[in-house]
C-alpha positions as CSV (number, residue, x, y, z in Angstrom):
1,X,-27.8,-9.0,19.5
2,X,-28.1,-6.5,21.8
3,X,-26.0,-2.5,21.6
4,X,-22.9,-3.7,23.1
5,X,-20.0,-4.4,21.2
6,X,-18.2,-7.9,20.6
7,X,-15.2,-9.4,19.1
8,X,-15.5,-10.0,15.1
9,X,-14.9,-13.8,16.5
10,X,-18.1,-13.3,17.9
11,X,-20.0,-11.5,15.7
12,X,-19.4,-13.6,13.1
13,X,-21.6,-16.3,14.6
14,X,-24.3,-13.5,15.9
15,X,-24.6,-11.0,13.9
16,X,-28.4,-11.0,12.1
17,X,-28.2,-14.2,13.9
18,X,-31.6,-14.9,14.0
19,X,-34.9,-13.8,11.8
20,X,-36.9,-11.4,13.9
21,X,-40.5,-12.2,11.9
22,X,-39.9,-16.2,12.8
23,X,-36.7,-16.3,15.2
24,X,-35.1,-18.8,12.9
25,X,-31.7,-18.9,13.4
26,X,-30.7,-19.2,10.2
27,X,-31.3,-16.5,7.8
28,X,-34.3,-17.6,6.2
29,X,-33.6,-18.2,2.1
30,X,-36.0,-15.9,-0.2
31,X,-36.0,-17.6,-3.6
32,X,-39.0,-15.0,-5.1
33,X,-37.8,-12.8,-8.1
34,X,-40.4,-10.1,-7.6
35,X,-42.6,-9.0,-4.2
36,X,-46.5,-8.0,-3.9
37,X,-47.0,-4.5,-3.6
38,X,-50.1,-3.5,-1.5
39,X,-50.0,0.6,-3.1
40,X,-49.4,1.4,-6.6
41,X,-48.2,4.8,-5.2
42,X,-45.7,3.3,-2.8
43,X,-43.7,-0.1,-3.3
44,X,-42.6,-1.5,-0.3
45,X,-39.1,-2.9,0.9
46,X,-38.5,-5.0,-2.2
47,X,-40.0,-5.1,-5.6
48,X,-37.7,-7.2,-8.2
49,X,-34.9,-9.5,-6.6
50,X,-32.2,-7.6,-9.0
51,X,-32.9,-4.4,-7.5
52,X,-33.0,-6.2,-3.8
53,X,-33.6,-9.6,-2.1
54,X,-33.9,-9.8,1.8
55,X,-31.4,-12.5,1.7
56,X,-28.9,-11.0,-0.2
57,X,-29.7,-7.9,2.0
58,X,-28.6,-9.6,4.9
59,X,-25.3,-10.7,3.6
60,X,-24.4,-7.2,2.2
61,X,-25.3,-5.5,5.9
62,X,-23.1,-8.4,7.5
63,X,-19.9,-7.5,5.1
64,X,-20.7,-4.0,5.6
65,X,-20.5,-4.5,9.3
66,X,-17.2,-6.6,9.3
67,X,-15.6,-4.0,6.7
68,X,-16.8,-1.2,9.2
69,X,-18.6,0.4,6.1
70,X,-22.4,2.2,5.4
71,X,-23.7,0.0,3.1
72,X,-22.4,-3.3,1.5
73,X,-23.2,-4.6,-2.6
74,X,-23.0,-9.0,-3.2
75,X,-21.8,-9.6,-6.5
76,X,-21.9,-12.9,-8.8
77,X,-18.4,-12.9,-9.3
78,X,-15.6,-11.1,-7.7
79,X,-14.6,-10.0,-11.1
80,X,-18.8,-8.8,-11.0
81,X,-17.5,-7.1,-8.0
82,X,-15.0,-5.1,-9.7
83,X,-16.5,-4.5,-13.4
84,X,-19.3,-3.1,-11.9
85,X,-17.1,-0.6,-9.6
86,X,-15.1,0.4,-12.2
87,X,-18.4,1.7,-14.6
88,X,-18.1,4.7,-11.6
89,X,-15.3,5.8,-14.1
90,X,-15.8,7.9,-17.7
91,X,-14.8,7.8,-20.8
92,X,-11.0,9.5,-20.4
93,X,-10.4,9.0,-17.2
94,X,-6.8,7.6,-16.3
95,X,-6.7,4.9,-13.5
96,X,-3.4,3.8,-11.7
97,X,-2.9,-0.1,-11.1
98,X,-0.7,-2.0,-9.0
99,X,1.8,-3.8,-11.6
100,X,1.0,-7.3,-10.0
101,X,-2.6,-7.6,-10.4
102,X,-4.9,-10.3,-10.5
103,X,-4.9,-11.5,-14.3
104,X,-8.3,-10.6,-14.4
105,X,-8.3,-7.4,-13.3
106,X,-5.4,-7.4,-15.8
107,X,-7.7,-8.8,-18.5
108,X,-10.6,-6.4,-18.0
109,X,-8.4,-3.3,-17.6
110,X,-6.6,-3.8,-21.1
111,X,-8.6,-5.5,-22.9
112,X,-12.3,-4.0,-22.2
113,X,-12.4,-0.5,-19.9
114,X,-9.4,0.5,-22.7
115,X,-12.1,-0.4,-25.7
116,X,-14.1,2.6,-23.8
117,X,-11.7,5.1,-23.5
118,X,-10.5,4.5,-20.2
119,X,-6.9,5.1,-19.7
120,X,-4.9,3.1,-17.5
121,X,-1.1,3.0,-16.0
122,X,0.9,0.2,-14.1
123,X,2.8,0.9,-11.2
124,X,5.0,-0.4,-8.5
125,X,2.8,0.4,-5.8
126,X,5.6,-0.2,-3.4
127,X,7.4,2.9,-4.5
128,X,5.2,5.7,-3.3
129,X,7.4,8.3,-5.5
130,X,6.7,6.2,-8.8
131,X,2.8,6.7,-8.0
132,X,3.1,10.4,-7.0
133,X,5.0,11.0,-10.4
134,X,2.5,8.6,-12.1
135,X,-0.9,10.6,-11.0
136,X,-2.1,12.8,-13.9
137,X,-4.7,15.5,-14.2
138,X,-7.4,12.6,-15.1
139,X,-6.2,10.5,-12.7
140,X,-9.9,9.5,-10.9
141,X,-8.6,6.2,-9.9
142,X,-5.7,4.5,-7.8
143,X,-6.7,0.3,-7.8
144,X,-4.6,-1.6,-4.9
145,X,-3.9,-5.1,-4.1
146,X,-2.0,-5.3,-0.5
147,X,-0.9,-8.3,0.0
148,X,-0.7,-8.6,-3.8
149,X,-1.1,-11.2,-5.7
150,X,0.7,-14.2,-6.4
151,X,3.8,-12.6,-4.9
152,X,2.7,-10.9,-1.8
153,X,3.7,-7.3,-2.2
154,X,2.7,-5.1,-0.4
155,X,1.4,-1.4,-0.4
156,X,1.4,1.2,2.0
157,X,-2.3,1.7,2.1
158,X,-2.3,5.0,4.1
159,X,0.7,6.6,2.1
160,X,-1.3,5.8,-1.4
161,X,-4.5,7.1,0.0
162,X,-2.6,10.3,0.5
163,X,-1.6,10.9,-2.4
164,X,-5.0,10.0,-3.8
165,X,-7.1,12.5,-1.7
166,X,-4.4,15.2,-2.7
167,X,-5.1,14.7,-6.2
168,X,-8.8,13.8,-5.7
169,X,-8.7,10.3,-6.4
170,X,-11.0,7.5,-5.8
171,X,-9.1,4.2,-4.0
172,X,-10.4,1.1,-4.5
173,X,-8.6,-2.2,-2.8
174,X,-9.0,-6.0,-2.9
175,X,-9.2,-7.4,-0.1
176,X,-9.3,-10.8,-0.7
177,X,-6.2,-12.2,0.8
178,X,-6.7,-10.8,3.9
179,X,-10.6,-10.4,4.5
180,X,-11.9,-7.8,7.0
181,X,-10.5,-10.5,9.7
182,X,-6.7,-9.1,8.8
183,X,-7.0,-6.0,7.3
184,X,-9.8,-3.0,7.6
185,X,-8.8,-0.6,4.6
186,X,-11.8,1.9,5.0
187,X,-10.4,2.5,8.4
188,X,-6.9,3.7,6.5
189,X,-9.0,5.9,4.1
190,X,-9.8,3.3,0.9
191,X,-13.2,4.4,-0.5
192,X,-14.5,1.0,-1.9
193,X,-12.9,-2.7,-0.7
194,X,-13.7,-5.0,-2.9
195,X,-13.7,-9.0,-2.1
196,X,-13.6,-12.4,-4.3
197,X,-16.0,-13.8,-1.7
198,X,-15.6,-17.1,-3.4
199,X,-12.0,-17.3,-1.6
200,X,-11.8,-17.1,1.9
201,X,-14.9,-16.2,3.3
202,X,-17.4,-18.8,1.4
203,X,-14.2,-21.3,2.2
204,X,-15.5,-24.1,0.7
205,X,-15.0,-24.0,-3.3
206,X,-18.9,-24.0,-3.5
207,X,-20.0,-20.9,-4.1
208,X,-19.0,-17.9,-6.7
209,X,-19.4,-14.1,-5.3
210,X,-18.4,-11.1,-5.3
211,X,-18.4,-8.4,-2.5
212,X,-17.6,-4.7,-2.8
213,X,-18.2,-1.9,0.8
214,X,-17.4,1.4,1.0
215,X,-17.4,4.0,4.0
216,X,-19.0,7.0,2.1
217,X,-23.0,7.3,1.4
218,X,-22.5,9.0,-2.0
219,X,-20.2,6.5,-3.4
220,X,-22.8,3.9,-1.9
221,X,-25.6,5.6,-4.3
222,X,-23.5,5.3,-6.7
223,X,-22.8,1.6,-6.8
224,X,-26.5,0.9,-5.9
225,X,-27.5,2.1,-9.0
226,X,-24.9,0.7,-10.8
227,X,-25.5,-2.8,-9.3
228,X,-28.9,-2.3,-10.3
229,X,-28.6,-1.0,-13.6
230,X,-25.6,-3.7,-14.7
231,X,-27.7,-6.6,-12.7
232,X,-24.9,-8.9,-11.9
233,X,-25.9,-9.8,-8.3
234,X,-25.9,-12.6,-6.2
235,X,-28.6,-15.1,-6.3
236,X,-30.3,-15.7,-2.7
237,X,-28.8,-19.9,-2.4
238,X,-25.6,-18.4,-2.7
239,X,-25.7,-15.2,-0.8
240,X,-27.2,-17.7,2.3
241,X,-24.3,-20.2,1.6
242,X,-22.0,-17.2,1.9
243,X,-23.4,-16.2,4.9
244,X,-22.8,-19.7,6.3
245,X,-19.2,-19.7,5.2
246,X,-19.1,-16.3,7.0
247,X,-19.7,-18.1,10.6
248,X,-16.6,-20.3,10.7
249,X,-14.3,-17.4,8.9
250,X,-12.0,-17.0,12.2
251,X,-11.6,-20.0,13.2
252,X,-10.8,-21.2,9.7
253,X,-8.4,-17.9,9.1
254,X,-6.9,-18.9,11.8
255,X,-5.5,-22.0,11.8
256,X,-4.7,-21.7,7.8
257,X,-2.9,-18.7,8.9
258,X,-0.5,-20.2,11.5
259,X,-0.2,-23.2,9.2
260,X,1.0,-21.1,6.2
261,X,3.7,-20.1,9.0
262,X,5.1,-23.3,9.6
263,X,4.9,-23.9,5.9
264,X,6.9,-21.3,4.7
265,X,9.9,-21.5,7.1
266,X,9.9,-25.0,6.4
267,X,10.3,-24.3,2.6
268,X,12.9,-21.1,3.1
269,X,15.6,-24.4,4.7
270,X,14.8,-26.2,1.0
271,X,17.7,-25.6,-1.7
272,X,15.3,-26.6,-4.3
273,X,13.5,-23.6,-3.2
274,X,15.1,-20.1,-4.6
275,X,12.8,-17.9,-2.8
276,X,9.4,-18.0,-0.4
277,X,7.0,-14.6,-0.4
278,X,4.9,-14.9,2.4
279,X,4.5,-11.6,4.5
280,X,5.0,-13.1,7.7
281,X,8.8,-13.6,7.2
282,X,10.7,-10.8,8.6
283,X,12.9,-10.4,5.6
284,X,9.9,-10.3,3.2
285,X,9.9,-7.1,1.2
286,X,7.4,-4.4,3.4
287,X,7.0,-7.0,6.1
288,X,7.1,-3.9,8.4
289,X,4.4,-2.0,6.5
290,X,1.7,-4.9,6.4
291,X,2.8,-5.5,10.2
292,X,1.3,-1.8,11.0
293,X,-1.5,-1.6,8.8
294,X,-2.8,-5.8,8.9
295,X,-3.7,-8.2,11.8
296,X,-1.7,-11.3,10.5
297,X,0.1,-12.3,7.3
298,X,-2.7,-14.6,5.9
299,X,-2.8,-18.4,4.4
300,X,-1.4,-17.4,1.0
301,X,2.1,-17.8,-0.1
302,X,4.2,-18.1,-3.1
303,X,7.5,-19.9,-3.9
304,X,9.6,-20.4,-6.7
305,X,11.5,-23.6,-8.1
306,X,14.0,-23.4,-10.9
307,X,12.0,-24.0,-14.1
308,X,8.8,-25.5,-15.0
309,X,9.9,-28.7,-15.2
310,X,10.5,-28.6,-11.5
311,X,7.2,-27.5,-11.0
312,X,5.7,-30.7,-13.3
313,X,7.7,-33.1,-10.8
314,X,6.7,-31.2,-7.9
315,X,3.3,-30.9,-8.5
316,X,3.3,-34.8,-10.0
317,X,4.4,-35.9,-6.4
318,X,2.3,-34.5,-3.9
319,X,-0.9,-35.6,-2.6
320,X,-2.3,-33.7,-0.3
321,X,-2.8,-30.5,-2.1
322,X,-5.4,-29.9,-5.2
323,X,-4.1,-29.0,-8.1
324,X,-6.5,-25.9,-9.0
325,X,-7.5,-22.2,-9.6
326,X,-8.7,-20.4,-6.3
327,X,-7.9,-20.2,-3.3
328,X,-8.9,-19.7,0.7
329,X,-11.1,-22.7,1.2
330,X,-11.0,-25.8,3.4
331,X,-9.0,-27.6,1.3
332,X,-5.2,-26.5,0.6
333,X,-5.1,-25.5,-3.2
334,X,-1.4,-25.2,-5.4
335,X,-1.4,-23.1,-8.1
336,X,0.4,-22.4,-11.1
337,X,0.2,-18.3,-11.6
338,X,2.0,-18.7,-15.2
339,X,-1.0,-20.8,-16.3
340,X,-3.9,-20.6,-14.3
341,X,-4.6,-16.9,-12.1
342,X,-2.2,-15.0,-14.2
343,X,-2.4,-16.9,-17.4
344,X,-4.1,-13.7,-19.4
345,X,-1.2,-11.9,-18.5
346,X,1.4,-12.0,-21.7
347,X,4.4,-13.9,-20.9
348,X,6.8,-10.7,-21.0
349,X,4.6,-8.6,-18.7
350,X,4.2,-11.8,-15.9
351,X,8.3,-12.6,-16.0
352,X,8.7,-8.6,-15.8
353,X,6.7,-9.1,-12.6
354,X,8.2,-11.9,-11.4
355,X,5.7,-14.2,-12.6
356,X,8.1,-17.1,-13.6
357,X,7.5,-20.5,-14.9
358,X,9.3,-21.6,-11.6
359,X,6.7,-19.6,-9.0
360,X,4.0,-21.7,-7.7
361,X,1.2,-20.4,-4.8
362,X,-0.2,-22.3,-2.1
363,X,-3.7,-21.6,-0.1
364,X,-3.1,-23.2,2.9
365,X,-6.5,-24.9,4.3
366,X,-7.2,-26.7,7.2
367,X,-5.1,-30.2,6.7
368,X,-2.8,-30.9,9.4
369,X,0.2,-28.7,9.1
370,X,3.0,-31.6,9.8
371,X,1.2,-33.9,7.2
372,X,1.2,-31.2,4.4
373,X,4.9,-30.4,5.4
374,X,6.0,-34.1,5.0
375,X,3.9,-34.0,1.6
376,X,5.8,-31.0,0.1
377,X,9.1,-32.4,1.8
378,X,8.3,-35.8,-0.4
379,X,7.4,-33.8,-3.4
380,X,11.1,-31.5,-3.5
381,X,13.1,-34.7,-3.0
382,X,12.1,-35.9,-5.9
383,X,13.7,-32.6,-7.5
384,X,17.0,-33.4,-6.3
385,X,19.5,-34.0,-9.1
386,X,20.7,-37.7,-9.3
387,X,24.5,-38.0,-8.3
388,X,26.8,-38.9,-11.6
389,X,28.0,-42.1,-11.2
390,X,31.4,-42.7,-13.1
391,X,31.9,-45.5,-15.4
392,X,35.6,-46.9,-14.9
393,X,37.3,-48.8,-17.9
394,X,39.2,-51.4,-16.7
C-alpha cells in the first residue's frame, strides 16, 4: 500500500497485501527450516526458521502494525506467548496479578515461575489503592487482564500504568478479548500486549498461537532473544492461516459484538438468570472506564444460574452453541469456567472470585442473533421449577 493512512477495516485486508518478489496476493507459505547462505562471514535475512521465517515475519509486522507497536513476536500458544514474556523476570522478583486471571496464567504463575523464585501477589485490579499498597521494592511486574476473564472486570489501564512507571514496573496486558480492533493498550502506556491469537483473530478453532507486541525497542531485544533462545514459535501453515483469519477480523468483531448486545439484555429480563457481566451494560461494574479507554464491549459475556445443576439442564437443552473450551471464532462457544478455562484454579480461590458452579461464558460468533436468542430462551425454560400440584383426599 502506498504512505497514506487507512482505517484498521482496511488495512486488515491490505496490509503486506501482496508479495513484492512474485505479487501474489497471498503471503506466500515458506515451509524451509534453514536458508542458504551465500558468505560465511555474513548470513543473510534468515538462517534457521526458529530464529526467523519470512512467513511468520509477516504475521508478526502485521500484529505489530495493528497494536501500533515496533516489533511483533508469533508464539505457538498463547500461554507460549506469555511463558516466554515472563522469562524477562529474575529469580526474586515480585509480580502483581489481576485476581481473575486466566487459569493458565493462574497455573504457570503458582505452580512453575514460583518453583524459580519468582514471587507473585493477587490483586483486585479494580481498586487502584489495593495495587498502590500492593507494589514492593521487587515489584518488576504488574500482569493485567481488562476486560478480565470469565467475569469481565475491568482495569483502569492508564491509572495501573501509573503507578507502574512510578515504581519502575514492567506492564504486560492480555488482549485477547478485545484485540487491537477494541482496545490499543501501548497507546495507554502497557509495555508488552500479549494475545491468545487462537481466539478472536484466527476465528475459526483451527489454529493454536500466540502473539505478544510491545512499543519499546529494548524490551523488543529482549523478547527476540528470548523467543529465540526458548524456541516456542509459530510454525509457517499456521502463522499464514493466522494471517488469513486476520482479513475478516472486523467484520467478524463486529457483528459478534452487536450480537453479544442483544444477547445479554435479553438474558438480564430472565429470572433464571441472577446476574449478566458483559461491559456493554451501563450498570456493569467500570462500564465507564472500558467506555474511555476501549472501542466496544466485545463478543464475550458471562452469566450465572443458580447451581450446577441448572447449568447441566441448560447446557443439555440448547443447540446452537458448542459445548467447548475457547473462544472468539465463527461459531458461538458456551463455556463452563468452574471446569474448563478456570478448572486449575482451586475451588476456594475461583468461588472467592466469583467463579461459581452457576457462572457460565458465552463467545458469541456469527449465528443469527434472534435464532441463538430463541435457543437460550428454550434452554432456561426448561429451568423453570414445575408448579406443585396438590393432591385432595376426598
Amino acid at each position: 500500500m502506498s504512505e497514506k493512512t487507512y482505517s484498521q477495516q482496511t488495512s486488515l485486508i491490505h496490509s503486506h497485501s501482496y508479495d513484492s518478489h512474485t505479487g501474489a496476493v497471498s503471503t506466500p507459505l515458506y515451509h524451509a527450516t534453514t536458508f542458504h547462505q551465500s558468505d560465511f562471514d555474513e548470513f543473510g535475512s534468515y538462517d534457521y526458521s526458529r530464529s526467523g521465517n519470512p512467513t511468520r515475519e509477516v504475521l508478526e509486522d502485521t500484529i505489530a502494525e495493528l497494536e501500533g507497536g515496533v516489533k511483533g513476536f508469533a508464539f505457538s500458544s498463547g500461554m507460549a506467548a506469555i511463558s516466554t514474556s515472563f522469562l524477562m523476570l529474575s529469580q526474586g522478583d515480585h509480580v502483581l496479578i489481576s485476581e481473575e486471571v486466566y487459569g493458565g496464567t493462574y497455573r504457570l504463575i503458582t505452580e512453575v515461575l514460583n518453583r524459580f523464585g519468582i514471587k507473585y501477589s493477587f490483586v483486585d485490579m479494580r481498586d487502584l489503592h489495593e495495587v498502590a499498597r500492593s507494589i514492593r521494592s521487587n515489584t518488576k511486574l504488574i500482569y493485567i487482564e481488562t476486560p478480565s476473564n470469565p467475569l469481565l472486570n475491568i482495569t483502569d489501564i492508564e491509572g495501573i500504568v501509573k503507578l507502574a512507571k512510578a515504581n519502575d514496573c514492567l506492564t504486560f496486558l492480555d488482549n485477547t478479548f478485545m484485540t487491537p480492533l477494541l482496545q490499543k493498550p501501548l497507546s495507554l502506556g502497557v509495555d508488552v500486549v500479549l494475545h491468545s491469537a487462537t481466539k478472536f483473530l484466527a476465528g475459526h478453532s483451527d489454529v493454536l498461537a500466540g502473539l505478544a507486541v510491545t512499543g519499546n525497542e529494548k524490551i523488543a531485544q529482549r523478547l527476540s532473544f528470548l523467543q529465540n533462545s526458548f524456541g516456542a514459535v509459530l510454525g509457517p501453515q499456521d502463522s499464514w492461516l493466522l494471517l488469513r483469519g486476520l482479513k475478516t477480523l472486523h467484520v467478524r468483531l463486529k457483528q459478534s459484538s452487536e450480537s453479544a448486545y442483544k444477547i445479554a439484555r435479553f438474558l438480564e429480563t430472565r429470572d433464571e438468570v441472577e446476574e449478566v457481566y458483559y461491559p456493554g451494560l451501563s450498570y456493569h461494574k467500570g462500564h465507564e472506564i472500558h467506555v474511555r479507554q476501549a472501542n466496544g464491549p466485545g463478543a464475550v459475556l458471562s452469566f450465572r444460574l443458580k447451581s450446577e445443576e441448572d447449568v447441566r439442564k441448560l447446557t443439555k437443552q440448547v443447540d446452537i452453541p458448542v459445548f467447548a473450551v475457547s473462544l472468539g471464532a465463527i461459531e458461538s462457544i458456551l463455556s463452563y469456567p468452574a471446569k474448563m478455562s478456570h478448572a486449575s484454579m482451586p475451588k476456594k480461590e475461583r468461588e472467592r472470585r466469583g467463579i461459581t458452579d452457576g457462572l457460565l461464558r458465552l463467545s458469541v460468533g456469527l449465528e443469527n442473533a434472534d435464532e441463538l436468542i430463541h435457543d437460550l430462551d428454550q434452554g432456561l425454560n426448561s429451568l423453570k421449577e414445575e408448579p406443585i400440584k396438590k393432591v385432595i383426599n376426598l
